[in-house]
C-alpha positions, -999 to 999 in steps of 0.1 A, spaced: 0 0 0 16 33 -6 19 60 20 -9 85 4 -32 58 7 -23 51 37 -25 87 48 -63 86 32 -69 54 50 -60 75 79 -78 102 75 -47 121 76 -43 153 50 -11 166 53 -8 208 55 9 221 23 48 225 33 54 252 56 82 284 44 111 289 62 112 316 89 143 327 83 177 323 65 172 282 60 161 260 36 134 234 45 154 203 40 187 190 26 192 157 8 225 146 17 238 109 -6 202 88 12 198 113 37 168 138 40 174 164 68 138 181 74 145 215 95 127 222 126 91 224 124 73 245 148 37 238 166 9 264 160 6 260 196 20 284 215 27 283 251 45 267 278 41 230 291 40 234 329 24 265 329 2 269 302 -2 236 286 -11 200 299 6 169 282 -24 161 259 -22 195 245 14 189 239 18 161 224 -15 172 199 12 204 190 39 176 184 19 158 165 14 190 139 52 192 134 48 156 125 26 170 95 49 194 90 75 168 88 58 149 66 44 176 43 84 190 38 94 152 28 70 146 5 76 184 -9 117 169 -12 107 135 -24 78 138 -46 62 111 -25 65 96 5 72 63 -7 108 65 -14 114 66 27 132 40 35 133 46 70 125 75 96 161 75 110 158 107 139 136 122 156 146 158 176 123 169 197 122 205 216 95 209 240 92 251 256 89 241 293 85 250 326 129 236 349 95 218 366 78 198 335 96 164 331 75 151 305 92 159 275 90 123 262 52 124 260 52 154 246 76 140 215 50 109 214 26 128 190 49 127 166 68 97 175 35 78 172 23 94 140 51 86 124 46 47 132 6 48 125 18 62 91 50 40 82 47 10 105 81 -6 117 98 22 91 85 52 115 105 33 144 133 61 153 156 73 174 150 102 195 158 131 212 128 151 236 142 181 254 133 212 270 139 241 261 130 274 282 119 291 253 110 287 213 106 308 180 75 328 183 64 311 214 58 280 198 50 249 224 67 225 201 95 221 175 110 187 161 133 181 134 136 153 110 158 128 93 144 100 69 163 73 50 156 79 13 155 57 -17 
């Protein structure tokens, strides 16, 4: 089955790929290597403070879209990854929240329901005390091409 009927299946319409905020480009292919910048939430707030986990991990699972919507604008189409190889994951936090983790879930598990044993990644889920724009969320990407 390939992704975009999988993503149908789903019920899952990806966003069209978001523009870069600054001096960046979107994504780099590098030899079977496709390096999706940071995408941010349209959350904004602070987990801890102004945000409980559920809301969270809903704003990590838009970057996930994101993510997806900037690999399939590289690729052409989602089916030539081979393998979601990294997940970074930035969470704006309260020093208090410890959560991070299931925060970076929303993505984490979109990115399985979507590829199956290919969205299996490794991961990084930090805080940070503060994001662009006030965003709640911002993860980064790197996918195994064909």
């Amino acid at each position: 089955m390939s992704i975009e009927t999988k993503l149908a299946e789903l019920g899952i319409t990806l966003p069209d790929a978001p523009a870069p905020a600054a001096n960046y480009v979107p994504y780099v292919i590098s030899g079977n290597l496709l390096f999706v910048s940071g995408q941010i939430s349209t959350a904004k707030g602070k987990l801890g403070a102004d945000l409980a986990v559920e809301a969270g991990a809903e704003a990590a699972r838009t970057c996930g879209l994101a993510l997806l919507a900037q690999a399939r604008a590289a690729l052409g189409s989602l089916d030539r990854v081979k393998q979601v190889v990294k997940l970074g994951g930035f969470v704006n936090s309260t020093p208090e929240f410890t959560d991070q983790p299931e925060v970076v879930n929303g993505c984490s598990n979109l990115m399985v329901e979507v590829f199956g044993d290919k969205g299996r990644h490794a991961r990084a889920a930090v805080s940070a005390p503060a994001l662009p724009r006030g965003v709640a969320v911002e993860i980064e990407a790197i996918f195994e091409i064909a």
